[in-house]
Structure formats: structure tokens, C-alpha cells
mmCIF file of the protein (N, C-alpha, C, O) and its ligand, coordinates in Angstrom:
data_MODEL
# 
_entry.id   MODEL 
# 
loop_
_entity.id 
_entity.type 
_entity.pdbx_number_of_molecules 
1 polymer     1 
2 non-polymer 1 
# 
_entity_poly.entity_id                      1 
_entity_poly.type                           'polypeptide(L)' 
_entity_poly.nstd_linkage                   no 
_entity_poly.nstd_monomer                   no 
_entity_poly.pdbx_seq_one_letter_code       
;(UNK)(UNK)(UNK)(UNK)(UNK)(UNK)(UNK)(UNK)(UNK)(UNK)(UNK)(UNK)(UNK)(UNK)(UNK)(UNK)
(UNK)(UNK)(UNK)(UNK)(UNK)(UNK)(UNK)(UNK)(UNK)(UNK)(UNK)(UNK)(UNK)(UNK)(UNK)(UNK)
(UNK)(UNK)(UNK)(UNK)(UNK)(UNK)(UNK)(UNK)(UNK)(UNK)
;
_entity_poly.pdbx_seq_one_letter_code_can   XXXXXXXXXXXXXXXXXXXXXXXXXXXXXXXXXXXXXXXXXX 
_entity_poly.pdbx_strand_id                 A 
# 
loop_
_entity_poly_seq.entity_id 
_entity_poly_seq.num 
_entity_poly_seq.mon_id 
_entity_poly_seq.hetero 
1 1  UNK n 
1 2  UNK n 
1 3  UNK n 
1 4  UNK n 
1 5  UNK n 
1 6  UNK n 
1 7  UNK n 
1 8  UNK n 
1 9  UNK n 
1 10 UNK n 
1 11 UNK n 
1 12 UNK n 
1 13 UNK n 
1 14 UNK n 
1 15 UNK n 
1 16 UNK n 
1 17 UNK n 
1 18 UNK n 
1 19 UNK n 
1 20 UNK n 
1 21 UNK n 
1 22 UNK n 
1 23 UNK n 
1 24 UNK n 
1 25 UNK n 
1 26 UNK n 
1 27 UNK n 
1 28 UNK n 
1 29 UNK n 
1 30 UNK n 
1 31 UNK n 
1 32 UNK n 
1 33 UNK n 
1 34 UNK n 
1 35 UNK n 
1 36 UNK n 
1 37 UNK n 
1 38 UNK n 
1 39 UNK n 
1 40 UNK n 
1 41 UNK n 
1 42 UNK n 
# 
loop_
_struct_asym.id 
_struct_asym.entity_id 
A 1 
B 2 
# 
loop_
_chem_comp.id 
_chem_comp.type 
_chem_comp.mon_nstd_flag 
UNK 'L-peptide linking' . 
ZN  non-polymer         . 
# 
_pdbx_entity_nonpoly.entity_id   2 
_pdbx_entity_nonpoly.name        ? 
_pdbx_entity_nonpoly.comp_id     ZN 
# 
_pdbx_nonpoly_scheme.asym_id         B 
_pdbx_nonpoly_scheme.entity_id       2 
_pdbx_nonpoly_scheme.mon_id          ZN 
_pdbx_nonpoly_scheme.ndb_seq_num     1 
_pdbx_nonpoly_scheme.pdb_seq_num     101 
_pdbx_nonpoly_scheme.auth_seq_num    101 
_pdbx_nonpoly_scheme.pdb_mon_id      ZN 
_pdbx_nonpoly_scheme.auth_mon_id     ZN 
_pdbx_nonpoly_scheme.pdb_strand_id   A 
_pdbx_nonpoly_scheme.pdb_ins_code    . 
# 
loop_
_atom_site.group_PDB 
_atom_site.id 
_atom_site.type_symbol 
_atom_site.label_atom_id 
_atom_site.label_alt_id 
_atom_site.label_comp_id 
_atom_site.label_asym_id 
_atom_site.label_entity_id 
_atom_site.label_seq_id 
_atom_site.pdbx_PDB_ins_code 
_atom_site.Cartn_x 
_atom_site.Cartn_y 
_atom_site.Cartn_z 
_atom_site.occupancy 
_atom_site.B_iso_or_equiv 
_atom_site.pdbx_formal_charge 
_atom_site.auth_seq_id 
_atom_site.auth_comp_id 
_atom_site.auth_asym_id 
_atom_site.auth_atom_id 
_atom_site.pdbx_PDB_model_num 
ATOM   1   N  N  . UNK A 1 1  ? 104.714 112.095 73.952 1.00 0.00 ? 1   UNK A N  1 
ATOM   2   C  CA . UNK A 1 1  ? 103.525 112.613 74.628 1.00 0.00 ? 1   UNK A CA 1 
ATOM   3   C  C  . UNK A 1 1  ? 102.309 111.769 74.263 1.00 0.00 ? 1   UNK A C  1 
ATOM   4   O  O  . UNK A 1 1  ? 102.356 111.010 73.295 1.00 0.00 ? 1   UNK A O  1 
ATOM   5   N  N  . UNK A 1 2  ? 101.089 111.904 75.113 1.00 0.00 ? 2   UNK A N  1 
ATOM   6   C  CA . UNK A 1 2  ? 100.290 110.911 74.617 1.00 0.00 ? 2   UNK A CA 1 
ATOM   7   C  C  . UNK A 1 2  ? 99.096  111.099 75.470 1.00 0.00 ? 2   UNK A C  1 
ATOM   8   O  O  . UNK A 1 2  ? 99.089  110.529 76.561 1.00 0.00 ? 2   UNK A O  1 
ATOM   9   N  N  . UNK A 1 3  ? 97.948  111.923 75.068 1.00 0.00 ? 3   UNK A N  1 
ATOM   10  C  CA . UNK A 1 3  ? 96.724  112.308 75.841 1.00 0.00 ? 3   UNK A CA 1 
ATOM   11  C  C  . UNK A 1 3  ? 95.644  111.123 76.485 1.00 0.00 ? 3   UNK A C  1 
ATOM   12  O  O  . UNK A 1 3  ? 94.831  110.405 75.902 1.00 0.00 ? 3   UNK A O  1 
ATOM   13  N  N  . UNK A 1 4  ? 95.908  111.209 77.576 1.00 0.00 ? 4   UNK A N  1 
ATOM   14  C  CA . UNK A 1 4  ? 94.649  110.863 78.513 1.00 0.00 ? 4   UNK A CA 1 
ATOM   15  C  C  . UNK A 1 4  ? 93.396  110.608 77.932 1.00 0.00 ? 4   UNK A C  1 
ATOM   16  O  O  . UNK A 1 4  ? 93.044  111.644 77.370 1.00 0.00 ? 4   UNK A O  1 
ATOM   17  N  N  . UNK A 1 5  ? 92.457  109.622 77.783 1.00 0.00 ? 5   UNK A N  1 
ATOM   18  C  CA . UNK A 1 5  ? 91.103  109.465 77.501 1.00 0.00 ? 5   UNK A CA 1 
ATOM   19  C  C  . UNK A 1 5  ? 90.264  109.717 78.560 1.00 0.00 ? 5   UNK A C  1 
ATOM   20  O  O  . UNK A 1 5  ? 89.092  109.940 78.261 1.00 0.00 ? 5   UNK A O  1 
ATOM   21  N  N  . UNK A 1 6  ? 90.546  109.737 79.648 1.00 0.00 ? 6   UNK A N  1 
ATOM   22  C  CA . UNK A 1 6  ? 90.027  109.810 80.787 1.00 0.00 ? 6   UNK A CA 1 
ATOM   23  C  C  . UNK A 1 6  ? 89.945  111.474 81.102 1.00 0.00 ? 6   UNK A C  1 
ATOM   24  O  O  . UNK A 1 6  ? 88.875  112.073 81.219 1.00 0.00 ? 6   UNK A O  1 
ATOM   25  N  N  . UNK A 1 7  ? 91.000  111.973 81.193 1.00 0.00 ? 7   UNK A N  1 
ATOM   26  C  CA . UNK A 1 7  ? 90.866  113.111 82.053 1.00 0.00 ? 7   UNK A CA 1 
ATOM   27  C  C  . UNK A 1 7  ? 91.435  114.383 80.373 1.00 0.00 ? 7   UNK A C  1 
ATOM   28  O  O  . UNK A 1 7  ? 91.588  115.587 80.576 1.00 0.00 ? 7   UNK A O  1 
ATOM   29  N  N  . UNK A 1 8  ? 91.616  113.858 79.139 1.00 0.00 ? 8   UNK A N  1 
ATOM   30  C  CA . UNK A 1 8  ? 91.664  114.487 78.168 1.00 0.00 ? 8   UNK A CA 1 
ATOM   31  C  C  . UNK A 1 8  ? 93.075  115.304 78.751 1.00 0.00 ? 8   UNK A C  1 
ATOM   32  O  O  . UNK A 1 8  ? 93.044  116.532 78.679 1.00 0.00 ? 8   UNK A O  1 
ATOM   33  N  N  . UNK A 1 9  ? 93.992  114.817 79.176 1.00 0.00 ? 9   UNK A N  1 
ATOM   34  C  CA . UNK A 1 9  ? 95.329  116.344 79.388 1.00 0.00 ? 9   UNK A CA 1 
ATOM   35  C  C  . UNK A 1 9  ? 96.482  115.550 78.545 1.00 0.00 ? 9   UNK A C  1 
ATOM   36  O  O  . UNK A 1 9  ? 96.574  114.388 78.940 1.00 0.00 ? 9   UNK A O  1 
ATOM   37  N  N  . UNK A 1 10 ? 96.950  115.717 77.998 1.00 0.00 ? 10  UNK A N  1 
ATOM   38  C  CA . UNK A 1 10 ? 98.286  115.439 77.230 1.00 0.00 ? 10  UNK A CA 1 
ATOM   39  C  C  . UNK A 1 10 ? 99.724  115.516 78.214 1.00 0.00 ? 10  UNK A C  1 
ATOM   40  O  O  . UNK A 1 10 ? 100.431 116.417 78.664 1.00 0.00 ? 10  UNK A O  1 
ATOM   41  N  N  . UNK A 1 11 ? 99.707  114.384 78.246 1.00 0.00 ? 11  UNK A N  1 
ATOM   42  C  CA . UNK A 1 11 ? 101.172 113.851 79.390 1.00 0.00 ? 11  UNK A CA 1 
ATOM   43  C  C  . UNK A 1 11 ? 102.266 113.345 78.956 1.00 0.00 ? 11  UNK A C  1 
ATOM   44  O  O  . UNK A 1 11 ? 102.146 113.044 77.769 1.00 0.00 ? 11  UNK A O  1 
ATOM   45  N  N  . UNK A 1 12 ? 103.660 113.026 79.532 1.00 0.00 ? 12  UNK A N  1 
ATOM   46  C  CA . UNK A 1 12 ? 104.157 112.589 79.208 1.00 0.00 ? 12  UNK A CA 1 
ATOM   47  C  C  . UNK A 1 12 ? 104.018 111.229 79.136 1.00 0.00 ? 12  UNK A C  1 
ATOM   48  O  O  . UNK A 1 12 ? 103.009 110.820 79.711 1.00 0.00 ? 12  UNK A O  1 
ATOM   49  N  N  . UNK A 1 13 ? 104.698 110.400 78.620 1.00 0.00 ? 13  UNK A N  1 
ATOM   50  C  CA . UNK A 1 13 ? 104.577 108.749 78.691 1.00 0.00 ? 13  UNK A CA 1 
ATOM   51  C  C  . UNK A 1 13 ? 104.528 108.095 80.148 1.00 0.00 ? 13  UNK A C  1 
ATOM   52  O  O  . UNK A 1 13 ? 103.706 107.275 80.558 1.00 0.00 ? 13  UNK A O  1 
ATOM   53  N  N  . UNK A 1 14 ? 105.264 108.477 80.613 1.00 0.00 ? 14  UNK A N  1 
ATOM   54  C  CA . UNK A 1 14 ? 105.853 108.386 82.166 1.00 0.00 ? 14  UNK A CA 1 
ATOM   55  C  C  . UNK A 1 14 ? 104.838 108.615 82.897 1.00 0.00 ? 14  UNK A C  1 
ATOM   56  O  O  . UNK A 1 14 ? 104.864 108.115 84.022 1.00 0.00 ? 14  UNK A O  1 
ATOM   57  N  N  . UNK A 1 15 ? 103.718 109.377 82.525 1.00 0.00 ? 15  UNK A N  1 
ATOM   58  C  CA . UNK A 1 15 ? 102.412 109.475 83.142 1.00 0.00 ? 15  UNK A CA 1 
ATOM   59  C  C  . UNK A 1 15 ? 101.497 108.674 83.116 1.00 0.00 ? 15  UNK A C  1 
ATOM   60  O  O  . UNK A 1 15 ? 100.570 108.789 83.918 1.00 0.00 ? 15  UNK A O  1 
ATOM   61  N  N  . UNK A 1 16 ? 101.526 107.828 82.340 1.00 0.00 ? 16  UNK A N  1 
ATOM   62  C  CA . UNK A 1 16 ? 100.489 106.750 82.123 1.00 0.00 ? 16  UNK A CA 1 
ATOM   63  C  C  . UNK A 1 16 ? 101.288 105.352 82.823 1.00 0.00 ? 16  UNK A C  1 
ATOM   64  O  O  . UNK A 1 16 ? 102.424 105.054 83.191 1.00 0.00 ? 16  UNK A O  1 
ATOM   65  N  N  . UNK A 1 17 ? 100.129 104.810 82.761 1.00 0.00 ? 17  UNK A N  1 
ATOM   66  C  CA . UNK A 1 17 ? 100.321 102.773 83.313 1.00 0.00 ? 17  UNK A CA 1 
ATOM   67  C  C  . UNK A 1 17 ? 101.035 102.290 82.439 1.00 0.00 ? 17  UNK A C  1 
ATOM   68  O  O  . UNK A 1 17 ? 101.479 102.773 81.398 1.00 0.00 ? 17  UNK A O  1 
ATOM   69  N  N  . UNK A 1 18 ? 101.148 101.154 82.970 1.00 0.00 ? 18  UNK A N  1 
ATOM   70  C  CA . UNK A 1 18 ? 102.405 100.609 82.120 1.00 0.00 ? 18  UNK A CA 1 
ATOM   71  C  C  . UNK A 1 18 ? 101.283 99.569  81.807 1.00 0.00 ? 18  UNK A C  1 
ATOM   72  O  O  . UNK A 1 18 ? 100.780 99.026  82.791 1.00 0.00 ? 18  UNK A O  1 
ATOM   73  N  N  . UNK A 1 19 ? 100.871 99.253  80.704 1.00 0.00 ? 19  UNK A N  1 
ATOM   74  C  CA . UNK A 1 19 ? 99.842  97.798  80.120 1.00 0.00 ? 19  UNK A CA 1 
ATOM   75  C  C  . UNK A 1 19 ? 100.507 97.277  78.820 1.00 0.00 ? 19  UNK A C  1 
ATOM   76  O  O  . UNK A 1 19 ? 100.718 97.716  77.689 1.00 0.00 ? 19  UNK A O  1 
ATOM   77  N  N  . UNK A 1 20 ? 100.696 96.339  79.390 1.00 0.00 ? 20  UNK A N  1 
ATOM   78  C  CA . UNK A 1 20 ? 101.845 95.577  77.901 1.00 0.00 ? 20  UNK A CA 1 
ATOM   79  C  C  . UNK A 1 20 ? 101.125 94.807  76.794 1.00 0.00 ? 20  UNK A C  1 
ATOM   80  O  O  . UNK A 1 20 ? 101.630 94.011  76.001 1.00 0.00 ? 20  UNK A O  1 
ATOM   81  N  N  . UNK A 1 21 ? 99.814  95.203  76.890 1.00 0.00 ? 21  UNK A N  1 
ATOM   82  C  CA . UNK A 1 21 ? 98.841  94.610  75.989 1.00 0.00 ? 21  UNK A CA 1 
ATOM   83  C  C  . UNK A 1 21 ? 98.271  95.597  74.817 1.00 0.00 ? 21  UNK A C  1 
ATOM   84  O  O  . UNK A 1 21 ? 97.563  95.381  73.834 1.00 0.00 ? 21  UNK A O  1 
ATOM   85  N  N  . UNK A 1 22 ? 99.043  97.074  75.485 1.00 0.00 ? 22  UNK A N  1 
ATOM   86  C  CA . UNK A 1 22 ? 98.608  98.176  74.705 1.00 0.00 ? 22  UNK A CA 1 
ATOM   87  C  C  . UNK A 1 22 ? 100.163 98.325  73.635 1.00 0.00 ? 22  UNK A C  1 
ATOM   88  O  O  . UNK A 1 22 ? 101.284 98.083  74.084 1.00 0.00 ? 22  UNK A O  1 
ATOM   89  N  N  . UNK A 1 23 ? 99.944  98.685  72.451 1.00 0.00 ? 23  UNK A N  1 
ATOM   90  C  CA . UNK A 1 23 ? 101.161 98.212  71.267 1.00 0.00 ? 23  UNK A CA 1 
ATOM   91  C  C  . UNK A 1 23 ? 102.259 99.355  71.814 1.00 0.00 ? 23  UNK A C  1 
ATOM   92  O  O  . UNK A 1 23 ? 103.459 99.092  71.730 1.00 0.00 ? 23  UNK A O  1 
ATOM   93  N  N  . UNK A 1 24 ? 101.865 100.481 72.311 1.00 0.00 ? 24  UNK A N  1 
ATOM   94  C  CA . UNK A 1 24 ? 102.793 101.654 73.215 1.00 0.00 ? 24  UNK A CA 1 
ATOM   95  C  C  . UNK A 1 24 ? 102.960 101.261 74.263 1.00 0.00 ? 24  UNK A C  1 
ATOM   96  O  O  . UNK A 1 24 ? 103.129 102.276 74.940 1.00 0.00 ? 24  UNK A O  1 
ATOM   97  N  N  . UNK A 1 25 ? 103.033 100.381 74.917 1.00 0.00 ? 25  UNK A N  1 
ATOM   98  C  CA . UNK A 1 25 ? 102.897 99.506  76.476 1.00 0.00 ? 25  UNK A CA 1 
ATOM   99  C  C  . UNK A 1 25 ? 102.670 100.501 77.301 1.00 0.00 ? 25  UNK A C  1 
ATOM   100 O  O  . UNK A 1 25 ? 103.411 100.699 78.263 1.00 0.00 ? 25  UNK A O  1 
ATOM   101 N  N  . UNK A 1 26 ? 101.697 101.201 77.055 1.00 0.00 ? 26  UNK A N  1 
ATOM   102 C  CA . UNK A 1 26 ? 101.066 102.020 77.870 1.00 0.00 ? 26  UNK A CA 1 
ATOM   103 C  C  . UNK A 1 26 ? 99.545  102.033 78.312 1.00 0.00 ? 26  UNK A C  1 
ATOM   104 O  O  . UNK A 1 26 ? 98.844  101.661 77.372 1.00 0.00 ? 26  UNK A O  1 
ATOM   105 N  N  . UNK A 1 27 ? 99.123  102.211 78.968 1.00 0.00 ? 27  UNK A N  1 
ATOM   106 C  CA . UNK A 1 27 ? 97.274  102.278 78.997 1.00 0.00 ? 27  UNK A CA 1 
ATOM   107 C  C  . UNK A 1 27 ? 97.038  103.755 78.404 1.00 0.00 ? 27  UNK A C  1 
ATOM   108 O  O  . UNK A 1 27 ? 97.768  104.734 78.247 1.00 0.00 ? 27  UNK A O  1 
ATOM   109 N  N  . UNK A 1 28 ? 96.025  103.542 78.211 1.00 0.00 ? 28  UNK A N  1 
ATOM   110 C  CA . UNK A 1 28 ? 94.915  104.769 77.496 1.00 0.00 ? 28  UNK A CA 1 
ATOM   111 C  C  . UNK A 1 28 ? 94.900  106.126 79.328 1.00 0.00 ? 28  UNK A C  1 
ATOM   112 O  O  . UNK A 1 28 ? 94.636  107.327 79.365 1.00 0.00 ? 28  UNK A O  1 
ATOM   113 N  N  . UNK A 1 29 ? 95.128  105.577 79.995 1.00 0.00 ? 29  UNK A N  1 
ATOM   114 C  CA . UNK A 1 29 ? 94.619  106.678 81.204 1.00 0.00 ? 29  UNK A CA 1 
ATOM   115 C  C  . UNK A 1 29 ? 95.865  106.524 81.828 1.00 0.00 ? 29  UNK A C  1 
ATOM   116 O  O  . UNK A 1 29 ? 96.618  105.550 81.836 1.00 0.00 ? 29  UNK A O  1 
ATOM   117 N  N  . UNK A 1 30 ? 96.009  108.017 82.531 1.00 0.00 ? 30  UNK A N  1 
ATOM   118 C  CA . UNK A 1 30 ? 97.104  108.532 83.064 1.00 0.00 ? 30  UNK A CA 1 
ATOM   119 C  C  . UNK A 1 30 ? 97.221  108.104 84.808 1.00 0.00 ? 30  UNK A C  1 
ATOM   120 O  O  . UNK A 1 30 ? 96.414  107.522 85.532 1.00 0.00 ? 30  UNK A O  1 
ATOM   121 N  N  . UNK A 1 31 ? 98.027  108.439 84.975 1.00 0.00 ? 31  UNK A N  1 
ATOM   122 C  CA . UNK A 1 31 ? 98.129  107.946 86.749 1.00 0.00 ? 31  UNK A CA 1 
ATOM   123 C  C  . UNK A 1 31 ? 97.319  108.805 87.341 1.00 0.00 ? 31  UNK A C  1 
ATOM   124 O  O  . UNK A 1 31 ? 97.029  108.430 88.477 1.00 0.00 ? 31  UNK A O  1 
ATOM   125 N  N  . UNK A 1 32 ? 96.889  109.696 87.064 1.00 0.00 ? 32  UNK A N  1 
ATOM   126 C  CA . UNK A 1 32 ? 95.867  110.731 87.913 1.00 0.00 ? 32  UNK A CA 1 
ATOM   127 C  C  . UNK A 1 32 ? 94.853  109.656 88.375 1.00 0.00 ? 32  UNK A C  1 
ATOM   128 O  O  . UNK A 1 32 ? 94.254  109.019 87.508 1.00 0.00 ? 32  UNK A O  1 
ATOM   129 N  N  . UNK A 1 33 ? 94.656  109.451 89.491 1.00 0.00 ? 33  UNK A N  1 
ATOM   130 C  CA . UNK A 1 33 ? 93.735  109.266 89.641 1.00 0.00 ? 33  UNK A CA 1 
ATOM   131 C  C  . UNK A 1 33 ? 92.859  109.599 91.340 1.00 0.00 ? 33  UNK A C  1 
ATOM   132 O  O  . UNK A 1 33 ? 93.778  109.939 92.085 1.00 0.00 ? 33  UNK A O  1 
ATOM   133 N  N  . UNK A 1 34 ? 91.581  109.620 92.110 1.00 0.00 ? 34  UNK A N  1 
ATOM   134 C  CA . UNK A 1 34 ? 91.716  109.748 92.894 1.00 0.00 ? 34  UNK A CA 1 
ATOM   135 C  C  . UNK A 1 34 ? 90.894  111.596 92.297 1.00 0.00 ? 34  UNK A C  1 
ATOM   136 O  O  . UNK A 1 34 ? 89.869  111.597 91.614 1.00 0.00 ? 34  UNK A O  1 
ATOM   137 N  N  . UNK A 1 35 ? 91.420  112.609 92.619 1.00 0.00 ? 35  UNK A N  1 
ATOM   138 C  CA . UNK A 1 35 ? 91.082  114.066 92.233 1.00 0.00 ? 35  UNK A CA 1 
ATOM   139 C  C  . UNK A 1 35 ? 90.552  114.219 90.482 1.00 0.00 ? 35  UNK A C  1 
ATOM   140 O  O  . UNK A 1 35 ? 89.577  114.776 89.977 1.00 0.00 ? 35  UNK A O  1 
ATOM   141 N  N  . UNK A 1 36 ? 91.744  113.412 89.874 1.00 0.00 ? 36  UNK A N  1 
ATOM   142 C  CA . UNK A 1 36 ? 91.379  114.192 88.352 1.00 0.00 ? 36  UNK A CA 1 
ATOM   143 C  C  . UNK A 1 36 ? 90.235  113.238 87.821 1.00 0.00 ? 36  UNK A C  1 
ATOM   144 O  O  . UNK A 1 36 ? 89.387  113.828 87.151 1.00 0.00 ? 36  UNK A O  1 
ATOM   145 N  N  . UNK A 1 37 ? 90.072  112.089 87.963 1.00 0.00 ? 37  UNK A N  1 
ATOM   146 C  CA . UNK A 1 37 ? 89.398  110.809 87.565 1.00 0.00 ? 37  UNK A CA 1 
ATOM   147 C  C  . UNK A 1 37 ? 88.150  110.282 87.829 1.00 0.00 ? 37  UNK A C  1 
ATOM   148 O  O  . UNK A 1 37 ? 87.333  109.762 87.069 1.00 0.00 ? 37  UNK A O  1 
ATOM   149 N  N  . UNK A 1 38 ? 88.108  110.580 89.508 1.00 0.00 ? 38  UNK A N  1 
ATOM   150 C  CA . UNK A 1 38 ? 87.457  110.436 90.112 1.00 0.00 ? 38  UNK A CA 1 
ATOM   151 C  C  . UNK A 1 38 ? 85.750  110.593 89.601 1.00 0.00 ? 38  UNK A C  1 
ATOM   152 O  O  . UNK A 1 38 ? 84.775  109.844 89.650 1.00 0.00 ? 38  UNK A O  1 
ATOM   153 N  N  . UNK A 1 39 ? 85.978  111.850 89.148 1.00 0.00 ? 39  UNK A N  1 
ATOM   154 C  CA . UNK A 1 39 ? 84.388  112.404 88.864 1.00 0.00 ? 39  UNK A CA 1 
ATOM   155 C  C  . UNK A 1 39 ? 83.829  111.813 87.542 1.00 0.00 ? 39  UNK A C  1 
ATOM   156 O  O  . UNK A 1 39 ? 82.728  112.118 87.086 1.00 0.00 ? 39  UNK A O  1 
ATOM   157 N  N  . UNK A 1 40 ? 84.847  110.780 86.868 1.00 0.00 ? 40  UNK A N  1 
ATOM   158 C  CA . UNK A 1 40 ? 84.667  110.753 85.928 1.00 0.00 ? 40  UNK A CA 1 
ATOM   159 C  C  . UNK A 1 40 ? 83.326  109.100 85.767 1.00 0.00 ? 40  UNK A C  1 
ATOM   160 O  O  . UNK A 1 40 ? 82.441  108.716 85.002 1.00 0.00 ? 40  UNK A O  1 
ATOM   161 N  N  . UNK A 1 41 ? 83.910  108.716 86.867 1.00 0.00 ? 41  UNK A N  1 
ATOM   162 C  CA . UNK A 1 41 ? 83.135  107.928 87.760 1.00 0.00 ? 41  UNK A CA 1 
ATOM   163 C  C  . UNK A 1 41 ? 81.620  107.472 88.041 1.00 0.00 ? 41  UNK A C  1 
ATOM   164 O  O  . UNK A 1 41 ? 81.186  107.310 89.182 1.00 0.00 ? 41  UNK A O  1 
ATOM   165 N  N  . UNK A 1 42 ? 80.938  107.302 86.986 1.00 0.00 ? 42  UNK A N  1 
ATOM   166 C  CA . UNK A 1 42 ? 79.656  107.435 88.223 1.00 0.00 ? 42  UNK A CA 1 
ATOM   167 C  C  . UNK A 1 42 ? 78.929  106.353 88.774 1.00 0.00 ? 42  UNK A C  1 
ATOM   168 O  O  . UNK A 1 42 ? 78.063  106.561 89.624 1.00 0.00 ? 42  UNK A O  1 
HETATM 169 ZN ZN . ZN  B 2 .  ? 94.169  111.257 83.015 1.00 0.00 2 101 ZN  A ZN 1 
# 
């Protein structure tokens, strides 16, 4: 599991980007994007 910085929700791995620069080859933000993200935006 591994919480979102963006939208703060705790997801599975499988929920996030794949960034192979991150040591979990994951990005920090989840695939939400578009509704959950959006506002986060300005
Ligand atoms: Zn998110």
C-alpha cells in the first residue's frame, strides 16, 4: 500500500504511475486524476 501525496488516500501499488526513477518504481501520485486531482490544481 502506499498513500497518495496528491489526493492523501492510501492505494494500492497498482494505483500509482509507474516512475522508475522513484526507488519503489512508483510515483508519489495515484492515477486519479481528472475528478480527484484536479482541484488540487490551481
Ligand atoms: Zn491521488
Amino acid at each position: 500500500m502506499k498513500t497518495c501525496t496528491k489526493c492523501g488516500q492510501t492505494k494500492s501499488l497498482a494505483e500509482f504511475r509507474v516512475d522508475r526513477q522513484r526507488p519503489d518504481g512508483r510515483g508519489s501520485w495515484c492515477k486519479l486524476r481528472g475528478g480527484g486531482h484536479a482541484r488540487c490544481s490551481r
